[in-house]
Chimera marker file (.cmm) of the C-alpha trace (Angstrom):
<marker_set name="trace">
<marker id="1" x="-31.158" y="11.803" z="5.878" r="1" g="1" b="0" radius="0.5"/>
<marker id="2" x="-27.853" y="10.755" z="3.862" r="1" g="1" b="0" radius="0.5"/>
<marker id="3" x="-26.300" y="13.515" z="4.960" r="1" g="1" b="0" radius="0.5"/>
<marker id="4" x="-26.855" y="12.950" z="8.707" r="1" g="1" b="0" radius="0.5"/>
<marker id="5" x="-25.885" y="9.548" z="8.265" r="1" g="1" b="0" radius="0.5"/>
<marker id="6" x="-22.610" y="9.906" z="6.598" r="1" g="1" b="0" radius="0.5"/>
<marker id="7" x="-22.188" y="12.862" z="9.355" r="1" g="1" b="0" radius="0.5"/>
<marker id="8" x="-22.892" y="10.592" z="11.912" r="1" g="1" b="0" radius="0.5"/>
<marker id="9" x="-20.296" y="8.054" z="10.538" r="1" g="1" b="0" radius="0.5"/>
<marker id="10" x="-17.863" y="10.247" z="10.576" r="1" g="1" b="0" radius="0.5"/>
<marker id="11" x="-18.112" y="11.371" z="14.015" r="1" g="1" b="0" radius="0.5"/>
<marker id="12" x="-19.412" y="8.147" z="15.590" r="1" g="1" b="0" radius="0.5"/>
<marker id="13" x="-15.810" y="7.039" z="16.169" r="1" g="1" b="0" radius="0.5"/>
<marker id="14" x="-13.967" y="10.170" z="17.842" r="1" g="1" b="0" radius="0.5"/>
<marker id="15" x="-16.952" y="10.649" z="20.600" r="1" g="1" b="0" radius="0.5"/>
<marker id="16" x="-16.737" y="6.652" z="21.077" r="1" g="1" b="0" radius="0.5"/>
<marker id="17" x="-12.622" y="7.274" z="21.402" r="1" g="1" b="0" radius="0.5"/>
<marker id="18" x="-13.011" y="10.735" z="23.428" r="1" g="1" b="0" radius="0.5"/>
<marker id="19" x="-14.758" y="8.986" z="26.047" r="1" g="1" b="0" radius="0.5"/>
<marker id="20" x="-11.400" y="7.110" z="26.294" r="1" g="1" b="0" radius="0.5"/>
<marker id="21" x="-9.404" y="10.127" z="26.741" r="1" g="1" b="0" radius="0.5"/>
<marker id="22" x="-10.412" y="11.074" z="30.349" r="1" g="1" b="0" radius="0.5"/>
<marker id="23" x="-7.146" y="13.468" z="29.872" r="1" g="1" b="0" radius="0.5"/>
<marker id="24" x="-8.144" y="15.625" z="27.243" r="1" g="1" b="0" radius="0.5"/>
<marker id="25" x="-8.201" y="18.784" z="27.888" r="1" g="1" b="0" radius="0.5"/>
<marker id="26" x="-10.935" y="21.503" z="27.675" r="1" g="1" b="0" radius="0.5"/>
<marker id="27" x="-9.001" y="22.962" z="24.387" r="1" g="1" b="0" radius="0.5"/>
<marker id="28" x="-8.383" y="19.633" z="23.048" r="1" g="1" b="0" radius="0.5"/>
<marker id="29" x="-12.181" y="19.200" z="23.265" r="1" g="1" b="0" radius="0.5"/>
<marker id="30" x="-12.924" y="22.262" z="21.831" r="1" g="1" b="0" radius="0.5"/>
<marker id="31" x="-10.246" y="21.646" z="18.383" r="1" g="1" b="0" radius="0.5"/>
<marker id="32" x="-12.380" y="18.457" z="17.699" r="1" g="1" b="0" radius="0.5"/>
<marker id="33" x="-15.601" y="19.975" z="18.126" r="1" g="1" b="0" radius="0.5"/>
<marker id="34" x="-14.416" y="22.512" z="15.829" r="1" g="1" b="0" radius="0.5"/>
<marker id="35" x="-13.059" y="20.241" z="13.538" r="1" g="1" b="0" radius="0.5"/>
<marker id="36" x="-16.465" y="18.120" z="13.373" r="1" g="1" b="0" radius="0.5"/>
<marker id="37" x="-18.444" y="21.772" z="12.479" r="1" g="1" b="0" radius="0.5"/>
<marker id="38" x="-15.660" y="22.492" z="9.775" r="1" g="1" b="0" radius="0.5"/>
<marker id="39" x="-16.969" y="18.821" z="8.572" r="1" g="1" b="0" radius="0.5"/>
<marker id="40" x="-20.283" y="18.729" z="8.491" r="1" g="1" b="0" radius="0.5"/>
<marker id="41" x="-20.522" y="21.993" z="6.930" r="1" g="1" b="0" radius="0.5"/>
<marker id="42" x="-18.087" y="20.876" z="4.414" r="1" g="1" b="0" radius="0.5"/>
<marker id="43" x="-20.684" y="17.790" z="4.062" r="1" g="1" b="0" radius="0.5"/>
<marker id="44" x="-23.711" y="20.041" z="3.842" r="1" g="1" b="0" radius="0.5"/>
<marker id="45" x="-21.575" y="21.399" z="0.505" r="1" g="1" b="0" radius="0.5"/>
<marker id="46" x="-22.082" y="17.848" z="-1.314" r="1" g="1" b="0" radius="0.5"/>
<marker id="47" x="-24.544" y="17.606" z="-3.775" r="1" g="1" b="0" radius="0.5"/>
<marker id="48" x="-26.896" y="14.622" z="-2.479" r="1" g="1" b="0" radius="0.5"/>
<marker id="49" x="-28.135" y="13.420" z="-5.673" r="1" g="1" b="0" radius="0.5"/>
<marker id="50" x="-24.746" y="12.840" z="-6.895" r="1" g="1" b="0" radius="0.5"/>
<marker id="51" x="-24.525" y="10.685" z="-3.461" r="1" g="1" b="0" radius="0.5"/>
<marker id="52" x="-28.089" y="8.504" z="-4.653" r="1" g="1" b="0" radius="0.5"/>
<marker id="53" x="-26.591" y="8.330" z="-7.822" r="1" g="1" b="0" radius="0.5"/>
<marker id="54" x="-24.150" y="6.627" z="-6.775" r="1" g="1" b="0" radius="0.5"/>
<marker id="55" x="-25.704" y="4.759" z="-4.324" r="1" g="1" b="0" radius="0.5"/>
<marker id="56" x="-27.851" y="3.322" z="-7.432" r="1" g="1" b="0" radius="0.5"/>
<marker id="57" x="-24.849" y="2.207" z="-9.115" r="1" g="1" b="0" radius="0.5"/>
<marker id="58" x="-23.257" y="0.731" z="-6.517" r="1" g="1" b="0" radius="0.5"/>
<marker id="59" x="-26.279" y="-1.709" z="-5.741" r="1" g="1" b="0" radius="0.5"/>
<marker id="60" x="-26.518" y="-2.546" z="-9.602" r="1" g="1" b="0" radius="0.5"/>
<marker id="61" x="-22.605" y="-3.020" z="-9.440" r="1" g="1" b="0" radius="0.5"/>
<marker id="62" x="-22.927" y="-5.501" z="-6.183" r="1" g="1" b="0" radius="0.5"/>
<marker id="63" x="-25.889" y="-7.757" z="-8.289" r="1" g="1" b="0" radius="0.5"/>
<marker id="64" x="-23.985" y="-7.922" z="-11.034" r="1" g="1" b="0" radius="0.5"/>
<marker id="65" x="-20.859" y="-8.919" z="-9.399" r="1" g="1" b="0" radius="0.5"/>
<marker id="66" x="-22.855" y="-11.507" z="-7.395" r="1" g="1" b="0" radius="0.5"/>
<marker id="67" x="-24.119" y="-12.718" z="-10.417" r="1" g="1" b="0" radius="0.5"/>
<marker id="68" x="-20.181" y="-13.033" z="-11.894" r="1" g="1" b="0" radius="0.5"/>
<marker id="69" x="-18.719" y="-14.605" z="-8.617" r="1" g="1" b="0" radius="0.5"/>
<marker id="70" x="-21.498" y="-17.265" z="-8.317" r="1" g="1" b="0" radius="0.5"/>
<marker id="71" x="-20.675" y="-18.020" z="-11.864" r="1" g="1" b="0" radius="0.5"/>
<marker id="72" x="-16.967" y="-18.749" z="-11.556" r="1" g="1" b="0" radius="0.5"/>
<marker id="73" x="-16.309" y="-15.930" z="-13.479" r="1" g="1" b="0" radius="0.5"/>
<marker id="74" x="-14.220" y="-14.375" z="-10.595" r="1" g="1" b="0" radius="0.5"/>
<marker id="75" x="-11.371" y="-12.186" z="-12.805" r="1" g="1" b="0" radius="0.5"/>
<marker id="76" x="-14.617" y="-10.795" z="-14.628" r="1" g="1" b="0" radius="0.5"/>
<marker id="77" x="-16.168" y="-9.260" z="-11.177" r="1" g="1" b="0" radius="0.5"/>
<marker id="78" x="-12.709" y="-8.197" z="-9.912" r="1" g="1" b="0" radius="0.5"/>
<marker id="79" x="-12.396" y="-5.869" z="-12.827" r="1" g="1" b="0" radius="0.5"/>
<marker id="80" x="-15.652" y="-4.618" z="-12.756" r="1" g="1" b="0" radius="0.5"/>
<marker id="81" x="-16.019" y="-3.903" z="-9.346" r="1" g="1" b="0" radius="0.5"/>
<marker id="82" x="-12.171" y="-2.033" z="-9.506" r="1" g="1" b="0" radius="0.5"/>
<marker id="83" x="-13.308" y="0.088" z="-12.389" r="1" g="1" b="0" radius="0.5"/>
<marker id="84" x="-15.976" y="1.348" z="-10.634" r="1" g="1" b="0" radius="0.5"/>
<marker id="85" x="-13.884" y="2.041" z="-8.088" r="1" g="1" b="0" radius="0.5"/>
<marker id="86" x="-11.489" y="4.150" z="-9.796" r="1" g="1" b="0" radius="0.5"/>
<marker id="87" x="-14.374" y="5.733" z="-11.370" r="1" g="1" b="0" radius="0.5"/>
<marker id="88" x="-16.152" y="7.028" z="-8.527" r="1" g="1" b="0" radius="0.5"/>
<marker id="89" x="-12.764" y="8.068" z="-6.498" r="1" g="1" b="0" radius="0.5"/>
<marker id="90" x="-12.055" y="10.466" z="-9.291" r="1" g="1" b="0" radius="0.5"/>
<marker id="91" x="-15.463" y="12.053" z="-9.257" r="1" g="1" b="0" radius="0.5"/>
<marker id="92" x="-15.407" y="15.755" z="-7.748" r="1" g="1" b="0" radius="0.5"/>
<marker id="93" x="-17.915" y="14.976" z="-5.352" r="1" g="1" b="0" radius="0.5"/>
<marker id="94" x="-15.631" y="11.686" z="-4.283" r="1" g="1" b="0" radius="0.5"/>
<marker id="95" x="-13.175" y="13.960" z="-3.827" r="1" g="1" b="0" radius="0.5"/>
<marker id="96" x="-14.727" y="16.505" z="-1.812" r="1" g="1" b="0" radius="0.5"/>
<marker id="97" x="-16.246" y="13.732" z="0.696" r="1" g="1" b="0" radius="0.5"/>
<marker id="98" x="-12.551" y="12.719" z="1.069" r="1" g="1" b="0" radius="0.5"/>
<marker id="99" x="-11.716" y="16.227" z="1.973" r="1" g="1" b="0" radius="0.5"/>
<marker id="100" x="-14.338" y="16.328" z="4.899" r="1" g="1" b="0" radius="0.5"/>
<marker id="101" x="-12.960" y="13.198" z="5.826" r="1" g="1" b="0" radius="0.5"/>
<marker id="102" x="-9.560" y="14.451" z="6.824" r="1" g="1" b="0" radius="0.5"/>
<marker id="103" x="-10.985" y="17.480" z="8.274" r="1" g="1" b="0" radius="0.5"/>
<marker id="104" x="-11.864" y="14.859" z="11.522" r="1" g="1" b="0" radius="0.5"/>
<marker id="105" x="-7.989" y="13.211" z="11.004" r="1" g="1" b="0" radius="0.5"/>
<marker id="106" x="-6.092" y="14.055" z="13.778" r="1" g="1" b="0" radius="0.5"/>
<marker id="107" x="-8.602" y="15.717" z="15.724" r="1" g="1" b="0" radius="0.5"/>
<marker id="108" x="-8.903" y="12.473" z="18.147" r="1" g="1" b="0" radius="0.5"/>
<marker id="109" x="-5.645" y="10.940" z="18.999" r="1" g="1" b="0" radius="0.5"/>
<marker id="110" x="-5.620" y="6.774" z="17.768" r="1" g="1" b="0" radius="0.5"/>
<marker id="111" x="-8.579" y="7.340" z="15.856" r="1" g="1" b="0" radius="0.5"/>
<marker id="112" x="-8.570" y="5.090" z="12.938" r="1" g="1" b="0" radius="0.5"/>
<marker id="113" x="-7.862" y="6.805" z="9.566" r="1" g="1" b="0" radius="0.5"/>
<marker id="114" x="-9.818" y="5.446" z="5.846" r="1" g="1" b="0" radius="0.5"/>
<marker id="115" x="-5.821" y="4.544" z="5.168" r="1" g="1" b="0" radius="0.5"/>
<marker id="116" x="-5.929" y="2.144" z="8.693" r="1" g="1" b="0" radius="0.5"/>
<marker id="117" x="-8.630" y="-0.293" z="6.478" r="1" g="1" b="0" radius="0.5"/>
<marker id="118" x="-7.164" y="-0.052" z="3.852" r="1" g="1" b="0" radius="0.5"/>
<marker id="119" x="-4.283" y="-2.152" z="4.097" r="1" g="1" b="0" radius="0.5"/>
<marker id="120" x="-6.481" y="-4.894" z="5.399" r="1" g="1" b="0" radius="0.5"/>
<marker id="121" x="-8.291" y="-5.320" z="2.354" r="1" g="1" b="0" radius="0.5"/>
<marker id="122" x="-5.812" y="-4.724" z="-0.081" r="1" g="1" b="0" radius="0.5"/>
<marker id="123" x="-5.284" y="-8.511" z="-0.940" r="1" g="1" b="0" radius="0.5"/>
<marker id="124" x="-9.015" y="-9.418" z="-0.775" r="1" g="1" b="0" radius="0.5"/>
<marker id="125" x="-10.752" y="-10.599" z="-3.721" r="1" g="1" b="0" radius="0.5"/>
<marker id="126" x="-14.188" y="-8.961" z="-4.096" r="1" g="1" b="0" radius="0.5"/>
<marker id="127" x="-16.287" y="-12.530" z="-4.832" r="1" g="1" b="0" radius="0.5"/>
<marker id="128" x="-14.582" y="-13.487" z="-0.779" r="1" g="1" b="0" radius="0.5"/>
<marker id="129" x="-16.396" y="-10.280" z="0.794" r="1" g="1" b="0" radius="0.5"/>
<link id1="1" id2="2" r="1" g="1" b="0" radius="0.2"/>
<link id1="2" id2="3" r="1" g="1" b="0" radius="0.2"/>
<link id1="3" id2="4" r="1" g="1" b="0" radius="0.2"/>
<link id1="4" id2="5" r="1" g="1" b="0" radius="0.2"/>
<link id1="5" id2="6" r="1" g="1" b="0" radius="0.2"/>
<link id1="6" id2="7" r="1" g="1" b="0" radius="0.2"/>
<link id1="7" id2="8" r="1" g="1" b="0" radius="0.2"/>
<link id1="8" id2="9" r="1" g="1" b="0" radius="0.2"/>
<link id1="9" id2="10" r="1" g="1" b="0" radius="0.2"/>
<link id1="10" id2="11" r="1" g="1" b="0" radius="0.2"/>
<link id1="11" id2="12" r="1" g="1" b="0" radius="0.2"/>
<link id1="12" id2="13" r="1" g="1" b="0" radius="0.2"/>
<link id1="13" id2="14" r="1" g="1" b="0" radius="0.2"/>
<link id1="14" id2="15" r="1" g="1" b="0" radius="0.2"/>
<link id1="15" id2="16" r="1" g="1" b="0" radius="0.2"/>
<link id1="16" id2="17" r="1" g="1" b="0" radius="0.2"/>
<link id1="17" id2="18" r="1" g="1" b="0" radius="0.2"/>
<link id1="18" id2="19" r="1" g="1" b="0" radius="0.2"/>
<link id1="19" id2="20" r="1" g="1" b="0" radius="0.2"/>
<link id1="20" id2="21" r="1" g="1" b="0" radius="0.2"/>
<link id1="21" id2="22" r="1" g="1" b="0" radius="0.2"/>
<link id1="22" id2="23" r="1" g="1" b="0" radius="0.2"/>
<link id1="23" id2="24" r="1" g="1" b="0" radius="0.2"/>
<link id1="24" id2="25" r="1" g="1" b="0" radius="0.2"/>
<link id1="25" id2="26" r="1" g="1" b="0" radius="0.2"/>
<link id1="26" id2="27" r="1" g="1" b="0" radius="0.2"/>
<link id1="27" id2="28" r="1" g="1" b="0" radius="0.2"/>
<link id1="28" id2="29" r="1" g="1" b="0" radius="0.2"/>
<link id1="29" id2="30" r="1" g="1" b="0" radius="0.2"/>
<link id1="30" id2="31" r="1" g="1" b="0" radius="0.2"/>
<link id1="31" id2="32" r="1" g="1" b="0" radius="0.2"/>
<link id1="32" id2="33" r="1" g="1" b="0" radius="0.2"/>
<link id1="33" id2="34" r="1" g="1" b="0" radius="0.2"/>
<link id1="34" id2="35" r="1" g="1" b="0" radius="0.2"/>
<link id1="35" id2="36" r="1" g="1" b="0" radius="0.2"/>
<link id1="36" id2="37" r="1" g="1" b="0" radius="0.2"/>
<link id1="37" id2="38" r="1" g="1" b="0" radius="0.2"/>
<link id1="38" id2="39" r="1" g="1" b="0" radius="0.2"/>
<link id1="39" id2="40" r="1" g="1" b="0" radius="0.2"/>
<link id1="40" id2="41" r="1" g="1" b="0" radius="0.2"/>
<link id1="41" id2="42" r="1" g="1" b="0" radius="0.2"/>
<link id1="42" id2="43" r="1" g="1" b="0" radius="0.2"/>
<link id1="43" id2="44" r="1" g="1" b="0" radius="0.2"/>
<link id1="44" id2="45" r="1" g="1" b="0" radius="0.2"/>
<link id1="45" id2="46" r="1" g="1" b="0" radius="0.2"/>
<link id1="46" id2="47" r="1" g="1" b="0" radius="0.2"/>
<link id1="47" id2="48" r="1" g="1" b="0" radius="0.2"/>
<link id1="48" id2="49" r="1" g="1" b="0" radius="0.2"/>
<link id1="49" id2="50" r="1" g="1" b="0" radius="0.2"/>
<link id1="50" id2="51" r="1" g="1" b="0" radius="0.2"/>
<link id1="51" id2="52" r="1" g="1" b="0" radius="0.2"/>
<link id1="52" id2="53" r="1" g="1" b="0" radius="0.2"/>
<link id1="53" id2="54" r="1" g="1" b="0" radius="0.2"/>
<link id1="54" id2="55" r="1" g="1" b="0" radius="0.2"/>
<link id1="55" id2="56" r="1" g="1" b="0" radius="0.2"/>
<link id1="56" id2="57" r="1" g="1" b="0" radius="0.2"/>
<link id1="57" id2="58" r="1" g="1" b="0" radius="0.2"/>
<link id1="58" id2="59" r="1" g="1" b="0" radius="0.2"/>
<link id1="59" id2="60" r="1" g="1" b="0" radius="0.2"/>
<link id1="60" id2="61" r="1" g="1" b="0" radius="0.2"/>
<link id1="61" id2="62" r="1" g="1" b="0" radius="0.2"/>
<link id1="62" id2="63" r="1" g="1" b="0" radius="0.2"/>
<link id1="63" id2="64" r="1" g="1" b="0" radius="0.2"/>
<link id1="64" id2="65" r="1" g="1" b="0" radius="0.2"/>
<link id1="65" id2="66" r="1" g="1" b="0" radius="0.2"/>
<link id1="66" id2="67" r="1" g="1" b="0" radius="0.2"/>
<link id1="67" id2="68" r="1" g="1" b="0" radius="0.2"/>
<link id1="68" id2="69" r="1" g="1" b="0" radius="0.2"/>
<link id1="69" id2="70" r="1" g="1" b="0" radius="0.2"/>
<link id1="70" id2="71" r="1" g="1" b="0" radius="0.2"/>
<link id1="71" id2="72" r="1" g="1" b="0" radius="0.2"/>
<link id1="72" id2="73" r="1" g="1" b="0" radius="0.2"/>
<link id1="73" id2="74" r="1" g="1" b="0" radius="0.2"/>
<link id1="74" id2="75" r="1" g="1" b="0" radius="0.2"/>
<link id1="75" id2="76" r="1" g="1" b="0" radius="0.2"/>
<link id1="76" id2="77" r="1" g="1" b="0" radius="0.2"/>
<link id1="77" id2="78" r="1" g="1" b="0" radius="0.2"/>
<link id1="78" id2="79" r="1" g="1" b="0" radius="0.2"/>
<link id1="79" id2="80" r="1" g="1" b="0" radius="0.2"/>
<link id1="80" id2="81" r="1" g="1" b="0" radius="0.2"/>
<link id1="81" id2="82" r="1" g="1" b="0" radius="0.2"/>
<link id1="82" id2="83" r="1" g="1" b="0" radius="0.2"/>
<link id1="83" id2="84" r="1" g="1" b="0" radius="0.2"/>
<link id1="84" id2="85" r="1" g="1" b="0" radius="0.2"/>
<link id1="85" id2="86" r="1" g="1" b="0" radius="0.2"/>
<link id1="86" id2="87" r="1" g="1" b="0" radius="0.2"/>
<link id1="87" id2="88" r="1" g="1" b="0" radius="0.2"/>
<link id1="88" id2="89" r="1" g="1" b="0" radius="0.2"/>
<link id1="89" id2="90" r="1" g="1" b="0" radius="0.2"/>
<link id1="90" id2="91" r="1" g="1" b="0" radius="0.2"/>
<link id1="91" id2="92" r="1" g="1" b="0" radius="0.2"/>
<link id1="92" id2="93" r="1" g="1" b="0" radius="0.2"/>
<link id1="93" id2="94" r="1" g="1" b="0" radius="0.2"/>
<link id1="94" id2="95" r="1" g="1" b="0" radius="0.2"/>
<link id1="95" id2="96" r="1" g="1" b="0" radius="0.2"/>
<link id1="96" id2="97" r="1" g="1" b="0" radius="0.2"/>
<link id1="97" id2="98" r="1" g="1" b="0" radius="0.2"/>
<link id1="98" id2="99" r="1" g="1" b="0" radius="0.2"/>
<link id1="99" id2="100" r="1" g="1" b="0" radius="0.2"/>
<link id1="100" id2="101" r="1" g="1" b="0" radius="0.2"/>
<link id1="101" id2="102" r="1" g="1" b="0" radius="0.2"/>
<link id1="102" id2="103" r="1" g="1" b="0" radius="0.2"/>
<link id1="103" id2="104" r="1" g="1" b="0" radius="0.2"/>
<link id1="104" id2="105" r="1" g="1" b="0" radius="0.2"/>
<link id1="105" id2="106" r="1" g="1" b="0" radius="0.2"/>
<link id1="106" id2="107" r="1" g="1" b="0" radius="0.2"/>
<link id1="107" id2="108" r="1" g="1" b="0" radius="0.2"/>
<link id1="108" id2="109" r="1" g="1" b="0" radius="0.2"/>
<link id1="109" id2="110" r="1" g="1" b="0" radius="0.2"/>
<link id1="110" id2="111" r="1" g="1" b="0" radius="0.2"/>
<link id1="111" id2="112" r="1" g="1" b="0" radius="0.2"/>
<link id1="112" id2="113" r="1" g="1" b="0" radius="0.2"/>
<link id1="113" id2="114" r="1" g="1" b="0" radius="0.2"/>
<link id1="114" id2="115" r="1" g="1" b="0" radius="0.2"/>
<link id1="115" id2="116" r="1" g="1" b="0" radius="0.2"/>
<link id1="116" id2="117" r="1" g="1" b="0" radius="0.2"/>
<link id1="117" id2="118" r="1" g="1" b="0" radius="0.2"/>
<link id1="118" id2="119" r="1" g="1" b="0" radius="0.2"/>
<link id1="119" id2="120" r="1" g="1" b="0" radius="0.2"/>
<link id1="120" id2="121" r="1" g="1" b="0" radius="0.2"/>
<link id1="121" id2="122" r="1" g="1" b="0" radius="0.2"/>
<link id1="122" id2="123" r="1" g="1" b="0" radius="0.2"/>
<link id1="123" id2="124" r="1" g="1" b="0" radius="0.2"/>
<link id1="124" id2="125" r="1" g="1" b="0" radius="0.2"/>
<link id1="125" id2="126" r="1" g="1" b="0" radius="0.2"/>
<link id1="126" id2="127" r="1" g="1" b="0" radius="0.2"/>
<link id1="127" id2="128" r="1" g="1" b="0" radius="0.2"/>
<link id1="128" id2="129" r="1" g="1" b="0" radius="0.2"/>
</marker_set>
């Protein structure tokens, strides 16, 4: 169910932007429906209890840095939460969702990229989320 969900995420936004593109044409449509089998069979290759793993540690992670931004202790929660970060990014199965990711990049024209968000959160404390 995970696995359809994250699937779904990731293809959500180029059928929502293809029904923009009343230009493409039949090839074009074909390349991103290609591109969206290439990444959900890359997906099916991700070991899901890794993902729930995850999942569970993110949801302690998110208590506890409740618990540290409604007690002031701000600095505290911004470290905690980054570490964890950095931690899971450099996790092989991090790194393999990131390269089913950019299987869909560029196969819908203006589609926004992980890199487009970003840059708007950058500056953003995680106890102002």
């Amino acid at each position: 169910m995970k696995q359809l969900t994250t699937i779904l995420l990731l293809i959500l936004p180029a059928i929502s932007t293809a029904q923009n593109y009343q230009n493409m044409s039949e090839a074009d449509m074909q390349k991103m429906m290609q591109q969206m089998q290439q990444a959900q069979a890359c997906m099916a290759g991700i070991d899901q209890s890794e993902l729930k793993k995850f999942e569970q540690r993110a949801n302690q992670l998110e208590s506890s840095v409740k618990a540290l931004c409604a007690s002031g202790k701000r600095d505290q929660a911004q470290q905690e939460a980054m570490a964890f970060g950095k931690e899971v990014s450099s996790t092989p199965t991090m790194k393999k969702m990131r390269e089913c990711g950019k299987m869909m990049e560029g196969a819908m024209p203006g589609m926004p990229t992980p890199q487009d968000y970003a840059s708007e959160d950058d500056n953003q404390h995680i106890c102002d989320q």
